[in-house]
N, C-alpha and C positions, 0 to 999 in steps of 0.2 A: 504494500500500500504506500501510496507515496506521499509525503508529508504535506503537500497540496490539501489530499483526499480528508488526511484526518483534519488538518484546519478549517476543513468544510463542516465535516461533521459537526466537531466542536462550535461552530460558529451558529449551525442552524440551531442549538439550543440554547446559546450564548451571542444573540445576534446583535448586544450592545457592549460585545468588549473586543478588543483586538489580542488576538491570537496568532502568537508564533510557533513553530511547530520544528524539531529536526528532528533525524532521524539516525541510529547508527545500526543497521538491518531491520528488524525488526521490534528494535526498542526506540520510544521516541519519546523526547522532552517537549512537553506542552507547555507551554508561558502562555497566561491568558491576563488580561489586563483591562480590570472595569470597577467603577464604579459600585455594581451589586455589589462586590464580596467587599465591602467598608462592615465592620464590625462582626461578620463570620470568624467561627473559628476554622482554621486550618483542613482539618476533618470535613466540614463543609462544603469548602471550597472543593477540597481534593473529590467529595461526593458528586458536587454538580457536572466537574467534566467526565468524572469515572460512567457519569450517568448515560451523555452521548456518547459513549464509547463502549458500550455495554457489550453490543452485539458484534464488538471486530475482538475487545479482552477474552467473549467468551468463545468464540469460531477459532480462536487462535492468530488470526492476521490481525493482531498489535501482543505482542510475547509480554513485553516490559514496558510501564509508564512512568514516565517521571513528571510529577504535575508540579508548578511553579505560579500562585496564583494572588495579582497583589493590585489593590488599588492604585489609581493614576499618579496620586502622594507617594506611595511604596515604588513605584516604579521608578519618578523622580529619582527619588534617596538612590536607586541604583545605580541610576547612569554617569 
């Protein structure tokens, strides 16, 4: 699957945050970046994309996720 595919994915159920996506074979780091997740815990956050991504985790075409999910202020701080 190509990291294109899963930033679609993720986006159709997260369609007000920006999502970056890579890939290293079948494991891939999701950065998602919005608004919503202000005051979620971690757990949360990591639920909501685990959420679109349900049916590639459980088919086996996405092996490993690494989810990275921070408001537009948290995003700031990192750059």
């Amino acid at each position: 699957m190509q990291p294109e595919a899963v930033a679609e994915r993720v986006r159709q159920e997260l369609p007000d945050c920006e999502i970056h996506v890579e890939n290293e074979g079948n494991h891939y780091l999701v950065v998602a970046v919005g608004e919503r997740f202000k005051g979620m815990t971690p757990v949360k956050k990591q639920q909501l994309i685990y959420g679109a991504l349900n049916d590639e985790l459980a088919d086996g075409t996405i092996h490993a996720l690494t989810i990275r999910a921070f408001t537009p202020e948290q995003w700031a701080e990192r750059q």
